[in-house]
C-alpha positions in Angstrom: -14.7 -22.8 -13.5 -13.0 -24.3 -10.4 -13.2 -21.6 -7.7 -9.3 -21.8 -6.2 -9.3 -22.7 -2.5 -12.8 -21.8 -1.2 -14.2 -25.2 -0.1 -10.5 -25.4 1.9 -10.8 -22.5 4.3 -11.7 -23.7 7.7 -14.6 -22.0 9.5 -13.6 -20.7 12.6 -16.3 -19.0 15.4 -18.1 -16.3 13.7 -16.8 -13.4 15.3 -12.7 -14.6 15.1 -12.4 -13.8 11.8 -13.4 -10.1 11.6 -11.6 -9.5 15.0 -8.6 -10.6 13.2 -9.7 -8.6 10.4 -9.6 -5.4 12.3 -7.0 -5.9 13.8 -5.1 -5.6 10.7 -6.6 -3.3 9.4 -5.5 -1.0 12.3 -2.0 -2.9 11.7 -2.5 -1.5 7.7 -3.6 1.7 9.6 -0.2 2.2 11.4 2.0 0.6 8.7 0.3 3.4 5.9 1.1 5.7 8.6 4.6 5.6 9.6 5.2 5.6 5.9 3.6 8.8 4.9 4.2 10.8 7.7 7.1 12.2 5.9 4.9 13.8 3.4 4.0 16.1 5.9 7.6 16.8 7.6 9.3 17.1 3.9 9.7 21.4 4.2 10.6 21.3 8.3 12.7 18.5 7.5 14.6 19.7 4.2 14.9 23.6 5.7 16.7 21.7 9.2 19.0 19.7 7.1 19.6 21.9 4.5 18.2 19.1 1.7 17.7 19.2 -2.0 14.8 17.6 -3.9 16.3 14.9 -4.5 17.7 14.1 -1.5 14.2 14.4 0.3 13.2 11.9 -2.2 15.3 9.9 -1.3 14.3 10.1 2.5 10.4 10.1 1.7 10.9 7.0 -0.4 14.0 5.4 -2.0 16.4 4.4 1.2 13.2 3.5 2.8 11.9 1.3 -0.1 15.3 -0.5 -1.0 15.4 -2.5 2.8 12.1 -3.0 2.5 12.8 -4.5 -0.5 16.0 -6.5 0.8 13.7 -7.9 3.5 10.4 -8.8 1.7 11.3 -12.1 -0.1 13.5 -13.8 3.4 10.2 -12.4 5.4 7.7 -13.8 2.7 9.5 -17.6 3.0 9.0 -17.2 6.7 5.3 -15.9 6.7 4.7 -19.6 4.6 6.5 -21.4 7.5 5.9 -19.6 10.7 2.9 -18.2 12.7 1.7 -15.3 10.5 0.6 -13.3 13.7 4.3 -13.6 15.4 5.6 -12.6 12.5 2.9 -9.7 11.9 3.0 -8.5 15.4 7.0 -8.5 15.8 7.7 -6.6 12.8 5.0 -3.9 14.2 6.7 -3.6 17.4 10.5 -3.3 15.4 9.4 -0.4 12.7 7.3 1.4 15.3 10.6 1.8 17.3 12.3 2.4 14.2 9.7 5.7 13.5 10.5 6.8 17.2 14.2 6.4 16.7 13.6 8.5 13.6 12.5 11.5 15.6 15.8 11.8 17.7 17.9 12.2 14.5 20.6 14.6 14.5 21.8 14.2 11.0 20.8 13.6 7.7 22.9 10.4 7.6 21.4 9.3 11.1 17.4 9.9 10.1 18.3 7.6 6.8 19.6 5.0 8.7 16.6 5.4 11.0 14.1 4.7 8.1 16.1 1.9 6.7 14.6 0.3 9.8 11.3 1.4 9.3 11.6 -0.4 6.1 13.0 -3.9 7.2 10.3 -3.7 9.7 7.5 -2.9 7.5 8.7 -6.0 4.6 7.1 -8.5 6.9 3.9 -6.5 8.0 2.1 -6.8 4.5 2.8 -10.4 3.7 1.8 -11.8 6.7 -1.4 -9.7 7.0 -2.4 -10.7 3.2 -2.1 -14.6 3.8 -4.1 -14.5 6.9 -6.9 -13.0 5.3 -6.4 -15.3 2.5 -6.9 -17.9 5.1 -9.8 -16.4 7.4 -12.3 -15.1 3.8 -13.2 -17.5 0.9 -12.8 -16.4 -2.3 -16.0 -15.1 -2.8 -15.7 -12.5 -0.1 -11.8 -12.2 -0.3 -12.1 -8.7 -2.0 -14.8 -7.2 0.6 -12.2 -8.2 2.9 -9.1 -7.0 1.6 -10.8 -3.7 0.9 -11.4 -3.6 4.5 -7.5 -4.5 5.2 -7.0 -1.6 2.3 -8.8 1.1 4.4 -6.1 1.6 6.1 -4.5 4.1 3.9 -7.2 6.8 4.0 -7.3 6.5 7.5 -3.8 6.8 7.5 -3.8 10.3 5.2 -6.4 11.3 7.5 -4.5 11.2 10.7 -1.6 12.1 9.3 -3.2 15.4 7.2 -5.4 16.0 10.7 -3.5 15.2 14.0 0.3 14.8 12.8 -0.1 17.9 10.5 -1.2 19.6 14.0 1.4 18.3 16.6 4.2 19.2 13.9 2.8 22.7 13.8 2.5 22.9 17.3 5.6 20.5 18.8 7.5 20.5 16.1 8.4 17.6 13.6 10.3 15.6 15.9 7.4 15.2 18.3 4.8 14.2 15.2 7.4 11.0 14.9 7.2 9.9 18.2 3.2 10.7 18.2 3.1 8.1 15.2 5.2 5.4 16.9 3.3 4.9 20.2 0.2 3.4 18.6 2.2 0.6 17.0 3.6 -0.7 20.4 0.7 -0.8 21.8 -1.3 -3.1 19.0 1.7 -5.5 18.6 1.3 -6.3 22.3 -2.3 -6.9 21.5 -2.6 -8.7 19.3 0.0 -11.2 20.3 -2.5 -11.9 23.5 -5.5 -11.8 21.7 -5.7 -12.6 18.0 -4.9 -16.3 17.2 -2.8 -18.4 13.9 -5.6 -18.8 11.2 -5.2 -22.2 10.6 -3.6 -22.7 6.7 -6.0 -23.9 3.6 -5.5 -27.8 3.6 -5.3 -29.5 0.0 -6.8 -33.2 -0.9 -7.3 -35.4 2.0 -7.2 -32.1 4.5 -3.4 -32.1 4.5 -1.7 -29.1 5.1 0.8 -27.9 2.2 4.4 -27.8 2.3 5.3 -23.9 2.1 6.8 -24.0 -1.4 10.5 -23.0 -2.6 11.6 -19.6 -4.0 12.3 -21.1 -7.3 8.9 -23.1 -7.4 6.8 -20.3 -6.6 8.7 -17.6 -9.2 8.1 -20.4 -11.8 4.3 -20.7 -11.1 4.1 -17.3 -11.3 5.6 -17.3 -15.2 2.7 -19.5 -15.8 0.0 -17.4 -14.7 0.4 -14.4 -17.5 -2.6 -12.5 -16.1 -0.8 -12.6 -12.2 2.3 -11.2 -14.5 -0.3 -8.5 -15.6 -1.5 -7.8 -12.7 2.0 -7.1 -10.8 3.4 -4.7 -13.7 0.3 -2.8 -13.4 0.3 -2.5 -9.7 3.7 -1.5 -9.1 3.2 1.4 -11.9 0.0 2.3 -10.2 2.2 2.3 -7.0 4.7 4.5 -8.7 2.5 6.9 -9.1 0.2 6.7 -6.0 3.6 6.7 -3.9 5.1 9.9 -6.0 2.0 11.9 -5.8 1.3 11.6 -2.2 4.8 12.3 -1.4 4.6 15.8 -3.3 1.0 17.0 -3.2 1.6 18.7 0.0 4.8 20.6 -1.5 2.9 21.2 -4.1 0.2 23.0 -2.2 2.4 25.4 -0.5 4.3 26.3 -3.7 2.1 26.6 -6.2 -0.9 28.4 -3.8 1.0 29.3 -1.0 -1.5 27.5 1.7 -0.6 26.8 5.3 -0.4 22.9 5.9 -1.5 22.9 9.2 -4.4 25.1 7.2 -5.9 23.3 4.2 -4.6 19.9 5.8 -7.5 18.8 8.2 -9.9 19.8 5.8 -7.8 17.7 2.9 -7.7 14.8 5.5 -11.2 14.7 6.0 -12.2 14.9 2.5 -9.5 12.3 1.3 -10.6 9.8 4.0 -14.4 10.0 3.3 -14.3 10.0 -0.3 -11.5 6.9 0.0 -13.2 4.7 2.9 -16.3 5.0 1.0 -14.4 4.3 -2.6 -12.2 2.0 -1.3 -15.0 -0.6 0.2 -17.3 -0.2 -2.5 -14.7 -1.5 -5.0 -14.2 -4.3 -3.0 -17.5 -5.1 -2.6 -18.5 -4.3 -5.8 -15.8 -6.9 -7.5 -17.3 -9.4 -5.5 -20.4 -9.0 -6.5 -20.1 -8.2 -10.6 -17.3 -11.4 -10.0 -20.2 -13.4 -9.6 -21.5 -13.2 -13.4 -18.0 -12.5 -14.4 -14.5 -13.3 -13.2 -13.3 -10.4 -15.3 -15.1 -7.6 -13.9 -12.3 -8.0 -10.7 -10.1 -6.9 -13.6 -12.7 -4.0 -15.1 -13.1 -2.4 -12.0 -9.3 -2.6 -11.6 -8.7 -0.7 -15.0 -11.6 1.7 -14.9 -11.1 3.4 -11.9 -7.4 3.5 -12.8 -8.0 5.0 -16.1 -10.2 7.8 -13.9 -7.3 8.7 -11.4 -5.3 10.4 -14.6 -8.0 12.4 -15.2 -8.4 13.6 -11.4 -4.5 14.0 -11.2 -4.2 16.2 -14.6 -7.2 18.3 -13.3 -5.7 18.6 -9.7 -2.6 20.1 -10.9 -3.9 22.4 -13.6 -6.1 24.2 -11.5 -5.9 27.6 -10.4 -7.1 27.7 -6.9 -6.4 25.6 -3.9 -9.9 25.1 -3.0 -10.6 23.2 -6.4 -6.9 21.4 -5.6 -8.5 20.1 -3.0 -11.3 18.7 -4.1 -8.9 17.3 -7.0 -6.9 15.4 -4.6 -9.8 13.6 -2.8 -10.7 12.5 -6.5 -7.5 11.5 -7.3 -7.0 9.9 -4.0 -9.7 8.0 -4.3 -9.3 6.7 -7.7 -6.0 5.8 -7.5 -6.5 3.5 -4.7 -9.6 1.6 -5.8 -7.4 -1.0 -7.8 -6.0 -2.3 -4.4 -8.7 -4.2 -2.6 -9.9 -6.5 -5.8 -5.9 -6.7 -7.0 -4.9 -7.5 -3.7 -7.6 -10.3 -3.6 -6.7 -11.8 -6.9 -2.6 -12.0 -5.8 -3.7 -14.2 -3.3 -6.8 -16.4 -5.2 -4.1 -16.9 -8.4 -1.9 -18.6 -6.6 -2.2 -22.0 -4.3 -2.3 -21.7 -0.2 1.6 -22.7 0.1 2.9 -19.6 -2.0 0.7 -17.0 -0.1 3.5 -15.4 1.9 5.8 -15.5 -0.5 3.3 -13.8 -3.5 2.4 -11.1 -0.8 5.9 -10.3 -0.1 6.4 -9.9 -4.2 3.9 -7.6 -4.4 4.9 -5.6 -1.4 8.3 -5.6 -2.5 7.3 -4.4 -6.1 5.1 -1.6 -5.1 7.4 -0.3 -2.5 10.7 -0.8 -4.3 9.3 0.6 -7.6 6.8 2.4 -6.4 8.1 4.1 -3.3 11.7 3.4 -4.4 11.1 5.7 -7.6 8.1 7.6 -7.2 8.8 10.4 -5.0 12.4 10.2 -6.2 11.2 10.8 -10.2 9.1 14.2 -9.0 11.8 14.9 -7.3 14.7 14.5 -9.8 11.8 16.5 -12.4 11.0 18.9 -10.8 14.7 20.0 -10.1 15.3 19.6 -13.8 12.6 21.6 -14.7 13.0 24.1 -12.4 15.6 26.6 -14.4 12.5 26.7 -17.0 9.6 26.5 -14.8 10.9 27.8 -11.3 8.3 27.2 -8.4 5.7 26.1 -10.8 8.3 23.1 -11.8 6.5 20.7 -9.2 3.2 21.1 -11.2 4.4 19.8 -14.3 6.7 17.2 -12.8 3.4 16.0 -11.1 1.1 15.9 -14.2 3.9 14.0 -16.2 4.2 11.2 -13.0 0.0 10.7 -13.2 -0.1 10.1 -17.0 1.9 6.6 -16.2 -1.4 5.4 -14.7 -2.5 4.9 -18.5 0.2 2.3 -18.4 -0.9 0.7 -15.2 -4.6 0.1 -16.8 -3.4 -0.9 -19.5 -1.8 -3.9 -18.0 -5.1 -4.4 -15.6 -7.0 -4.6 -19.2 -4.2 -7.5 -20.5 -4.8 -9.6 -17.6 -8.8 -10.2 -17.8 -7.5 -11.8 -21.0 -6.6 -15.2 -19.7 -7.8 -14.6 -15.6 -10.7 -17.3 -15.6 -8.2 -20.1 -16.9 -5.4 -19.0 -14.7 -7.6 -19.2 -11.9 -8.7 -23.2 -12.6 -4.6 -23.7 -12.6 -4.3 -22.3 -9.3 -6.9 -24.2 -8.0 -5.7 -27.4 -9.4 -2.4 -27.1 -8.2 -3.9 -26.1 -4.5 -5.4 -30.2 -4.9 -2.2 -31.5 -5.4 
């Protein structure tokens, strides 16, 4: 089997590519961060505004989700034409200003304007980041270093469940906002002084490729049904990793009638150990089984998917909030172990020139679907099942949004089915 693209990725100094590396990963960090922090704010925010379910939905993920969506596919063209670390850096800068501006809101209609912005600044973030790593790891190593990238998000939860939970109990919600905005500035400044363009995988005779159309790249991706596979899945998984996170915390102080600012540092911690831990073995772990077997990228994909409906089912069937807890780290964990070896194989099945554009479609899919729908759908249950269920609607919303994770592995499980021969066509057509 041809390996796609790794005898084309340049070698830079030793040391370059893992500064770059974390410094993305802190970018992931922030990005993860000024996302989520409305999980936190959804009861100080709904009792200020005077908000339904649904409407907080809408403000945790929908409005947000939709410009992100808007912007992903124009960004993505650019990221394939463009310096990558411009890009990266400016769109840092834009949605961290956009999280601040969402802090001195004075109306429902003003905060949703405020996190369209986080949105539009946020569709260019991903992309870029994915297609430099792309660039700086060979596709041996390409999943060890996208799970590195994917760490971000439990350290995300864990600032956000530790030091925002604490600043919004103390300062109020507002202040949490501007506390999550600051970083942002400052590591866009940096890294436009300090972390340089990855030079692009050359094809035959060390030529750089032409970034490829819209049209061209959404017809190699018809061709490649386990990529197909492999984005239906994720933006399910999304779905359900997006509505989850967005209602756990509600859930919490419903159902067992906990103190955020409580149970969240100790849910922090154990969400951020159990997922840093889960999140680079999977990533290393694909790259190593990957070695006897393509497929196993796939099988650690579907596996730990498959485990996260049993976590989530458990975590919201429970009777105490201690063994809730413990739940959620599970489920956290689980849920997120699909990310580092799916990200990888978005960018291996596809040649060098359609990088940006293929990590802008899956941004776009798993915020649009999944942070577009998922906190919207427990939302919109939950209301509908409150007349039957009353407080204890948001459990049973929540179980029902978990079980869609079957549907998500099931699609991981399709696209082993043709992965190896897939992956020869995406590196013949990066020799062209």
């Amino acid at each position: 089997m041809t390996t796609p693209m790794s005898a084309t990725v340049p070698a830079p100094k030793a040391w370059k590519p893992y500064l770059a590396l974390f410094s993305l990963y802190l970018l992931n960090t922030l990005l993860v961060l000024d996302k989520i922090v409305f999980t936190i704010l959804v009861e100080p925010v709904k009792a200020e505004f005077g908000l339904d379910d649904f409407q907080v939905g809408l403000l945790t993920g929908s409005v947000y989700a939709v410009c992100l969506g808007v912007a992903s596919l124009p960004l993505g063209m650019l990221v394939d034409r463009s310096s990558r670390r411009n890009i990266a850096a400016g769109c840092l800068a834009f949605w961290s200003a956009m999280t601040a501006l969402c802090g001195m809101a004075q109306s429902y209609t003003t905060l949703l304007a405020a996190r369209l912005g986080v949105g539009i600044g946020e569709a260019g973030g991903g992309p870029a980041s994915l297609s430099m790593i792309a660039d700086l790891f060979d596709h041996r190593r390409r999943a060890t270093a996208m799970a590195i990238f994917a760490l971000g998000t439990p350290t995300a939860g864990l600032l956000n469940l530790t030091i925002n939970t604490n600043l919004a109990h103390t300062y109020g919600w507002r202040f949490a906002l501007f506390a999550a905005s600051v970083p942002g500035l400052v590591l866009a400044i940096t890294m436009r002084l300090f972390i340089a363009e990855p030079e692009r995988a050359t094809g035959t005779g060390g030529v750089p490729p032409k970034a490829a159309s819209f049209s061209q790249t959404f017809h190699f991706i018809r061709t490649q049904r386990s990529l197909v596979h492999f984005l239906i899945g994720g933006a399910v998984a999304y779905i359900v990793l997006a509505g989850v996170s967005s209602w756990s915390f509600s859930f919490l102080i419903r159902v067992h009638h906990v103190k955020l600012h409580e149970v969240g540092p100790i849910l922090g911690v154990a969400i951020a150990i159990s997922g840093l831990f889960g999140l680079f073995l999977s990533g290393r772990l694909a790259d190593v089984l990957s070695r006897r077997d393509e497929r196993w990228r796939t099988w650690v994909m579907t596996i730990t998917t498959l485990m996260s409906v049993c976590f989530g089912t458990a975590t919201f069937s429970v009777g105490s909030w201690q063994a809730a807890v413990i739940g959620m780290a599970g489920f956290a964990t689980t849920a997120t172990l699909w990310l580092a070896p799916g990200y990888a194989l978005s960018q291996s099945l596809v040649p060098a020139r359609m990088r940006g554009m293929i990590g802008a479609i899956v941004f776009m899919l798993a915020n649009v679907l999944g942070y577009g729908l998922g906190p919207a759908l427990v939302g919109l249950l939950s209301d509908l099942l409150a007349p039957v269920y009353g407080t204890l609607a948001i459990r049973t919303a929540l179980i029902g949004t978990v079980s869609l994770n079957l549907w998500a592995a099931f699609h991981f499980m399709l696209g082993a089915r043709t992965l190896r021969a897939d992956l020869d066509v995406a590196g013949l057509e990066q020799q062209q």
